[in-house]
Rosetta silent file (secondary structure, phi, psi, omega in degrees, C-alpha in Angstrom):
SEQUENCE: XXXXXXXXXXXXXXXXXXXXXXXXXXXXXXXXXXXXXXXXXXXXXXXXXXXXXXXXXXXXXXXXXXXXXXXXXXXXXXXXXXXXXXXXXXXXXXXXXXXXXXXXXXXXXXXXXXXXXXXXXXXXXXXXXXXXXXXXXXXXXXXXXXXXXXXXXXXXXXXXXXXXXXXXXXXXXXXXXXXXXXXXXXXXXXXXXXXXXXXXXXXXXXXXXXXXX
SCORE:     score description
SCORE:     0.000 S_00000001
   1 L     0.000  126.637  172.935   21.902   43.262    3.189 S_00000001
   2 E  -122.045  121.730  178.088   22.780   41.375    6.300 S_00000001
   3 E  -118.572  116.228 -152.548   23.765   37.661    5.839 S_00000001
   4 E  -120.538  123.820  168.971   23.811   35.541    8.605 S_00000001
   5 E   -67.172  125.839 -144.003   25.264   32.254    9.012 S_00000001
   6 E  -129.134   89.314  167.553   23.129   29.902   11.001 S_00000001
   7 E   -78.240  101.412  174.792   25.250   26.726   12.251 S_00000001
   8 L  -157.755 -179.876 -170.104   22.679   24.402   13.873 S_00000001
   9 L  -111.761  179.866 -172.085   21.354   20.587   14.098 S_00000001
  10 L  -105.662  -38.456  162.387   18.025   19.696   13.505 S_00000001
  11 L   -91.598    9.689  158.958   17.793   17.484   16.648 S_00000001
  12 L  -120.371  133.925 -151.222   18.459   20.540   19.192 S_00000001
  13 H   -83.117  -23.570  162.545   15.689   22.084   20.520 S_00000001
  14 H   -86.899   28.210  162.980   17.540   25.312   21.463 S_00000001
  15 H   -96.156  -46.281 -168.867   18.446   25.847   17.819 S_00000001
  16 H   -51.802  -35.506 -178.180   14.881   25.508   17.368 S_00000001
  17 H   -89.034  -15.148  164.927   13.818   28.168   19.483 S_00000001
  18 H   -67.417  -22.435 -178.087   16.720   29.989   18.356 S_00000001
  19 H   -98.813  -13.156 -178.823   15.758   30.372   14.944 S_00000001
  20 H   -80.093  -39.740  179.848   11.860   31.458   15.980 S_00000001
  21 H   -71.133  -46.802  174.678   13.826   34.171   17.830 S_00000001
  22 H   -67.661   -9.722  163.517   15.622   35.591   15.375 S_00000001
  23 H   -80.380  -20.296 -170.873   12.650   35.161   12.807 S_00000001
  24 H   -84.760  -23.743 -178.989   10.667   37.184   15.157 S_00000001
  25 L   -86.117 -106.954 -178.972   13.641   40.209   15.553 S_00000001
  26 H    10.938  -70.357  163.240   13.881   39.911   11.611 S_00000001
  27 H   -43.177  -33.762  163.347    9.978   40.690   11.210 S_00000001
  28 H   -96.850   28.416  177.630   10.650   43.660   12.865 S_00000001
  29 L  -112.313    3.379 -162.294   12.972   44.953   10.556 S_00000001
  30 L   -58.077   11.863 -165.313   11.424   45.526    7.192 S_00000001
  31 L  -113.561   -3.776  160.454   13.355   48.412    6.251 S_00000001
  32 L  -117.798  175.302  164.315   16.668   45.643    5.657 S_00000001
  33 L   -92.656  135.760  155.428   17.723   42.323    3.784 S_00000001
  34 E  -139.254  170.570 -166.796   18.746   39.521    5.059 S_00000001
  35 E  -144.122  112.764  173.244   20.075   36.245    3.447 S_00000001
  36 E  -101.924   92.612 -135.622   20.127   33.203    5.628 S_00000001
  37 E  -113.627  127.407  173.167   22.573   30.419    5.163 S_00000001
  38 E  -115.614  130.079 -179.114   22.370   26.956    7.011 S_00000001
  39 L  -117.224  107.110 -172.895   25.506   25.460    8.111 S_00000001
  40 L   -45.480  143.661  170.114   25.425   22.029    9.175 S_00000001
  41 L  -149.652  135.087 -179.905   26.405   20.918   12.448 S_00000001
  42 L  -119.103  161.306  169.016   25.488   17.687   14.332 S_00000001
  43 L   -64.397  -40.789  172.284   25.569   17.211   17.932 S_00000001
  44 L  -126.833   90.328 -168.321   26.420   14.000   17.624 S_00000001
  45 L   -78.925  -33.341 -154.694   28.728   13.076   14.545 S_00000001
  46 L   -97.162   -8.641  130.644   29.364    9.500   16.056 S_00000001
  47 L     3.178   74.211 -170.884   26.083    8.679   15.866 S_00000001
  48 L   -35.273  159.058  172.138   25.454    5.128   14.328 S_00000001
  49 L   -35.805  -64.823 -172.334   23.312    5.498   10.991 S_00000001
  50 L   -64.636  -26.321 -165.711   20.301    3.985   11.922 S_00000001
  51 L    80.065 -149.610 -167.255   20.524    5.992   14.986 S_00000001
  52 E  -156.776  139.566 -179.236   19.908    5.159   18.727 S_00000001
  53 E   -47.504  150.249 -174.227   17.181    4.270   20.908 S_00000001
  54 H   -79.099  -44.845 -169.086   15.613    7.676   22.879 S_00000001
  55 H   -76.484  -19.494  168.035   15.476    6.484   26.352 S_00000001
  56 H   -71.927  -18.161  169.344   18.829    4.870   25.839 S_00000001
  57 H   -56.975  -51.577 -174.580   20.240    8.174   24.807 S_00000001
  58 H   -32.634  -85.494  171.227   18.300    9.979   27.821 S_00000001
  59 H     6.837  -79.067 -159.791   20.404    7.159   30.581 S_00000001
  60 H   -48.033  -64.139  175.598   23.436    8.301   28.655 S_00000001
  61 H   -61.933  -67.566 -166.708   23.258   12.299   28.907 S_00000001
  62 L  -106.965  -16.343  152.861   21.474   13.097   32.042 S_00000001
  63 L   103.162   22.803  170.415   21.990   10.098   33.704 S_00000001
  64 L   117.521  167.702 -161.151   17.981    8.955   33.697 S_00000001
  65 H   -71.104  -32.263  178.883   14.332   10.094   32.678 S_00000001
  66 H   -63.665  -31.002 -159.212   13.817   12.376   36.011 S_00000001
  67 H   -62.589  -60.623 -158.134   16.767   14.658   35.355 S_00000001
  68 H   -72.431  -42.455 -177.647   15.495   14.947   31.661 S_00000001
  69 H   -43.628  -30.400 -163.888   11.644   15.498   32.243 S_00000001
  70 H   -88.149  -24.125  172.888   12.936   18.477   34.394 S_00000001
  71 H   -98.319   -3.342  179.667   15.037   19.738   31.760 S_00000001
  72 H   -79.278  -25.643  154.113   12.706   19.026   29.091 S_00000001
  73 H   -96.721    0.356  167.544   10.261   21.012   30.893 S_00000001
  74 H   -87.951  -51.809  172.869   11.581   23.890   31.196 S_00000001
  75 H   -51.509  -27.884  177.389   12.319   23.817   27.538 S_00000001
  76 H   -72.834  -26.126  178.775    8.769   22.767   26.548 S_00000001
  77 H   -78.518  -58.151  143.630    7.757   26.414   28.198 S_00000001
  78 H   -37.729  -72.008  165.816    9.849   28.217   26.537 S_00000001
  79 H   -39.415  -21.015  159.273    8.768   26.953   22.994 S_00000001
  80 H   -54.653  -47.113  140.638    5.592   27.852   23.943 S_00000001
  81 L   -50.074  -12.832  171.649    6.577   30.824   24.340 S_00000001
  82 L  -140.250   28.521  145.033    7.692   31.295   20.604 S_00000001
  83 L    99.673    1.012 -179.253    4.786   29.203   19.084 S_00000001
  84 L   -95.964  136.409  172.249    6.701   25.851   19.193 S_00000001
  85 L  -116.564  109.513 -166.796    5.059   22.376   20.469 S_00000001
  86 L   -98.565  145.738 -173.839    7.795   20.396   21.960 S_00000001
  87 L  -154.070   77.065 -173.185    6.160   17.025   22.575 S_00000001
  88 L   -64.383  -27.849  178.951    9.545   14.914   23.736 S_00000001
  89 L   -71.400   -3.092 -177.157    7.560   11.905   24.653 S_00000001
  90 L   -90.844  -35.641 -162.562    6.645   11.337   21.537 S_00000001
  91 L   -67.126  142.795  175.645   10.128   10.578   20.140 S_00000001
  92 L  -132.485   18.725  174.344   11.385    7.182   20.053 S_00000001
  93 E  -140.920  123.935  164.225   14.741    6.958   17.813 S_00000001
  94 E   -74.745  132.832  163.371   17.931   10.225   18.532 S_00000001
  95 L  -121.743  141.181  151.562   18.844   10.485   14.960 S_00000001
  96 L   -74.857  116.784 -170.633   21.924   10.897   12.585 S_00000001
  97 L   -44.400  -51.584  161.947   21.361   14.104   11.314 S_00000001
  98 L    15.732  -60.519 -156.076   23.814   13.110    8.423 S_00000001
  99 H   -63.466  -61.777  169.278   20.600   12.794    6.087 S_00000001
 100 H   -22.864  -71.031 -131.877   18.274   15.895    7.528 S_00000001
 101 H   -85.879  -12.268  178.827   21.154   18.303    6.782 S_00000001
 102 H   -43.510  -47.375 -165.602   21.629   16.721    3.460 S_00000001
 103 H   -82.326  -42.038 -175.647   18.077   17.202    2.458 S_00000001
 104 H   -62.774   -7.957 -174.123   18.073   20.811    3.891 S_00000001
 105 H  -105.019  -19.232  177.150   21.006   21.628    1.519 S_00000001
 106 H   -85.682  -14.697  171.805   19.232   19.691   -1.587 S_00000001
 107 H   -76.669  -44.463  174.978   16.286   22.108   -0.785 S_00000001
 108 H   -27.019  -36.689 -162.988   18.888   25.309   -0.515 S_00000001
 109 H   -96.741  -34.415  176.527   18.994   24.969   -4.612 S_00000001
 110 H   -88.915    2.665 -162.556   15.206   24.748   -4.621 S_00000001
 111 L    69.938    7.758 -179.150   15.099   27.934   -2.257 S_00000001
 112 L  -108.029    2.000 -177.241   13.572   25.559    0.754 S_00000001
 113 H   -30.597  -70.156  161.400   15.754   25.775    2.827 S_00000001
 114 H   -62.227  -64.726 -159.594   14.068   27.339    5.832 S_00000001
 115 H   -75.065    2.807  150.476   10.782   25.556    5.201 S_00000001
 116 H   -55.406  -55.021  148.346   12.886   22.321    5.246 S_00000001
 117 H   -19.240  -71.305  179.080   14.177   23.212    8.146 S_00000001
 118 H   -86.861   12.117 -166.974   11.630   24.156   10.173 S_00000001
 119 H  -109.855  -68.796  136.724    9.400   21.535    8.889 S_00000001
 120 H    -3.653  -65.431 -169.380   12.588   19.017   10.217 S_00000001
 121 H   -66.509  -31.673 -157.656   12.436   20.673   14.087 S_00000001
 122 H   -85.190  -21.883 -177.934    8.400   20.157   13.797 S_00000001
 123 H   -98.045  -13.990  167.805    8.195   16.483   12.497 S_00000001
 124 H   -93.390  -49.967 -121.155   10.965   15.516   14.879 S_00000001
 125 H  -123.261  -57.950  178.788   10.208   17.709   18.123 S_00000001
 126 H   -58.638  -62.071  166.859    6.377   17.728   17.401 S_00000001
 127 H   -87.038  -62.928 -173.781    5.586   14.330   15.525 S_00000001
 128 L   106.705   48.248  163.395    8.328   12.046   17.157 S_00000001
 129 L  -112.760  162.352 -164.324    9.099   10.709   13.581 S_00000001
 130 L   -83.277  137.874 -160.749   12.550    9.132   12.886 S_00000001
 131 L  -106.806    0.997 -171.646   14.836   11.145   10.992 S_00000001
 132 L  -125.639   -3.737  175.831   16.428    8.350    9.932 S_00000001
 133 L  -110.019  141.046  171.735   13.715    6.673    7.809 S_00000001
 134 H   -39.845  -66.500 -156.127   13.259    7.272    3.990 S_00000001
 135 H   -60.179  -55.729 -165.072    9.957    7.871    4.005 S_00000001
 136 H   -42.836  -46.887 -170.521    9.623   10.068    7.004 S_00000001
 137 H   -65.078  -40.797 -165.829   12.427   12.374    5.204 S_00000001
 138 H   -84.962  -15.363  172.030   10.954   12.404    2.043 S_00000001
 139 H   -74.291  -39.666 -177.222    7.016   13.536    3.826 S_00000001
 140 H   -64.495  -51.908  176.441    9.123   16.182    5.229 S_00000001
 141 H   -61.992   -5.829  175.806   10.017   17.680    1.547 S_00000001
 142 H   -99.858  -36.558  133.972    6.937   17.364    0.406 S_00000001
 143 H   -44.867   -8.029  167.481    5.589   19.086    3.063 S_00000001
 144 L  -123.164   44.873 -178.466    7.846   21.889    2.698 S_00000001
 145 L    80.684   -7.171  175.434    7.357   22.156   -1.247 S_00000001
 146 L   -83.968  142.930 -179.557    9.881   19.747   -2.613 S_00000001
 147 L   -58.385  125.317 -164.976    8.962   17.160   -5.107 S_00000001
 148 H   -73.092  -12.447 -171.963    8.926   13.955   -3.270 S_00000001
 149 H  -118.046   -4.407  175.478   10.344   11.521   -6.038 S_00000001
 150 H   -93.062  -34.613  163.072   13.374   14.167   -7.082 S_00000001
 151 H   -29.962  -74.726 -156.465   13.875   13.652   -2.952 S_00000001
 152 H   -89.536    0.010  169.940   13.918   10.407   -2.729 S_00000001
 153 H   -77.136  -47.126  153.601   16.036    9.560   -5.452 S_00000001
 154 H   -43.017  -81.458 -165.931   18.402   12.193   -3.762 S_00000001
 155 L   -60.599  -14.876  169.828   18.650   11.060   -0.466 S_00000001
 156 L   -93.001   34.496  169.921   19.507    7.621   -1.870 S_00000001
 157 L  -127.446  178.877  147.618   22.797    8.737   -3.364 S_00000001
 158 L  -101.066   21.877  161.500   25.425   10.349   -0.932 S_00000001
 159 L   -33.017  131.392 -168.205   25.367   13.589   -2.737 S_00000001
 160 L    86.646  -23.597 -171.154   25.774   16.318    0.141 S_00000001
 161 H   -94.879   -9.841 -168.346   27.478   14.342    2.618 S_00000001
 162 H   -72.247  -73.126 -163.786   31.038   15.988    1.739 S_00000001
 163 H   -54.244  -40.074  171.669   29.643   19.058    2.524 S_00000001
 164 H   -42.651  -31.123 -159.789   28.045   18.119    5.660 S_00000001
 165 H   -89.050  -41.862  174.549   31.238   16.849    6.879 S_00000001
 166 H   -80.138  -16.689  159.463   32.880   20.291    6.042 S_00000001
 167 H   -52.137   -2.212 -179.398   30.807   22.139    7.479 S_00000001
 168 H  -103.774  -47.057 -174.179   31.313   20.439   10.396 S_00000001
 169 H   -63.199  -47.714 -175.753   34.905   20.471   10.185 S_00000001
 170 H   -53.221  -41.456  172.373   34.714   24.716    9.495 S_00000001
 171 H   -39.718  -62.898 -140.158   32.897   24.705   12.980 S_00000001
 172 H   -76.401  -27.569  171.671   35.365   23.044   14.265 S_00000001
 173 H   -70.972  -21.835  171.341   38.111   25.408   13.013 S_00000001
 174 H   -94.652   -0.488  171.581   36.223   28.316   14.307 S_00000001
 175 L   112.240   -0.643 -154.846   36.156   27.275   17.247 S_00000001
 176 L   -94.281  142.405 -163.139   32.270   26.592   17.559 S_00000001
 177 L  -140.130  -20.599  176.140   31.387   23.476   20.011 S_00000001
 178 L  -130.347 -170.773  169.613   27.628   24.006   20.711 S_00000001
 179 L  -142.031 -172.858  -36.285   24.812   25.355   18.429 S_00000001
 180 L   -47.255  154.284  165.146   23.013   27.717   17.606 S_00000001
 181 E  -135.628  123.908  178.810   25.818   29.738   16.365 S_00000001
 182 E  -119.477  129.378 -176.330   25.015   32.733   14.524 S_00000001
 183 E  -119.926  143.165 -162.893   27.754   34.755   12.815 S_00000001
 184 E  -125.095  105.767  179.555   26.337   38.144   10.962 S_00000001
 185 L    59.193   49.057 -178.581   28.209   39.648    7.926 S_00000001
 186 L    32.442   41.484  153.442   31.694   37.385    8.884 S_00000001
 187 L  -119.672  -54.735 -171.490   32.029   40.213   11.595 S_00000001
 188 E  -101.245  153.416  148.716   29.847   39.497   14.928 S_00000001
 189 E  -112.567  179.904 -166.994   28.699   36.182   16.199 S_00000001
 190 E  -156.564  132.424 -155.514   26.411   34.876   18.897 S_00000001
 191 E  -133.363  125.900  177.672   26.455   31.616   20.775 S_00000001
 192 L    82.919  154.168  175.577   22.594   30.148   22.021 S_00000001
 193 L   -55.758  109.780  173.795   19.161   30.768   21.780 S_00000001
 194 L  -117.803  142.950 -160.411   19.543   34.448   22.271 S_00000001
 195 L   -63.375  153.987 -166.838   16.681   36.831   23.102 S_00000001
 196 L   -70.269    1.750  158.222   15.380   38.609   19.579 S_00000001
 197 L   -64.669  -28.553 -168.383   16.537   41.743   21.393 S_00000001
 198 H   -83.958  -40.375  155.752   19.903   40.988   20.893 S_00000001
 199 H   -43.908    1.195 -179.121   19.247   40.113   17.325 S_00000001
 200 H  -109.375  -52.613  164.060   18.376   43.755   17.267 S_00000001
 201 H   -64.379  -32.533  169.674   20.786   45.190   18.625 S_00000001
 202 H   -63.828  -35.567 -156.176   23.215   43.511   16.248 S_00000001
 203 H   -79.405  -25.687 -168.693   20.997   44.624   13.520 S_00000001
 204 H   -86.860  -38.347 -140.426   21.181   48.603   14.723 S_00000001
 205 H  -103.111  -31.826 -178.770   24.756   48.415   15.199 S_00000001
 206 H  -102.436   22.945  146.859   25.808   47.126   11.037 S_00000001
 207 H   -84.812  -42.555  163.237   22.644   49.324    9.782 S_00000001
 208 H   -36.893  -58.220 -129.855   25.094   52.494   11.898 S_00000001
 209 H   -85.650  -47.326  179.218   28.132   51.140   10.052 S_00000001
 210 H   -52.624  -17.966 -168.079   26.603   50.941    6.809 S_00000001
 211 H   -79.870  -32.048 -166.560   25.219   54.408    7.412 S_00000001
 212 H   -62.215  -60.663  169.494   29.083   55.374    8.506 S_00000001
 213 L   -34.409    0.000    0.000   30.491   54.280    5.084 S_00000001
């Protein structure tokens, strides 16, 4: 069994591509287990509710739309590269995550996690829908198998947000400042979209140790 901790947002696109790498080094493994845990983290905790306009975020971070088209295109090429359709022009609100990881943790109980998840990266990164509307949140669970009316009664409590917050806080204790961050069996971790070789090599080296034992 290898259980790997997966500390990422929902609104970064190198999480996104981070977790298609590591599903694809995983897939080539069938002779182990793994158990995959998502540990919230947002990018932006200070984030009003409601969120923030996109191109006013854009201004803020690089400082205008050429800088980001240039980095946005390099990123869109890469997802391509792992089966992902980044379609940045479609988005129009940066959202607090706050809710997303909420709902990904009320699916975790249902076993939905990952298709919560990745269902999350594809209706934000793909569709351009706000992440911050009811509805939008509650299409996403139904699309990934959760009942849509035990959802939306959920997200309209604040059930979940405790956790969100510690999970934020444990980053912060380990020391973790960007995502993805993947740490494997509490002994090795990995910082970034890392290529699924290296996810392999971690994988060889506590498949040794277990052999060593």
């Amino acid at each position: 069994m290898i259980h790997i901790d997966i500390f990422s947002d929902v609104v970064c696109p190198w999480c996104y591509i981070g977790e298609r790498r590591l599903q694809a080094a995983i897939a080539q493994c069938p002779d182990l287990t793994f158990e995959r845990s998502w540990q919230p983290f947002q990018l932006r905790p200070d984030m009003p509710n409601e969120g923030q306009d996109w191109k006013q975020l854009i201004d803020e971070k690089f400082g205008g739309a050429e800088r980001a088209d240039e980095m946005f295109a390099h990123i869109t090429q890469l997802g391509k590269e792992e089966g992902i359709e980044f379609a940045f022009d479609r988005i129009a609100s940066a959202a607090n995550t706050t809710n997303a990881h909420r709902l990904i943790l009320f699916a975790a109980g249902q076993e939905r996690e990952w298709e919560t998840a990745n269902a999350l990266y594809r209706t934000y990164f793909t569709d351009g829908k706000n992440l911050n509307d009811l509805d939008d949140l509650v299409a996403v669970a139904e699309r990934a198998g959760l009942d849509p009316a035990a959802t939306r009664n959920f997200l309209q409590t604040d059930e979940g947000a405790a956790e969100v917050q510690q999970s934020q806080a444990t980053a912060n204790q380990l020391g973790i400042s960007g995502v993805p961050f993947f740490i494997f069996n509490n002994q090795y971790a990995v910082s970034g979209a890392q290529p699924a070789e290296l996810f392999l090599e971690i994988f060889d080296t506590l498949r040794e140790e277990e052999a060593a034992d």
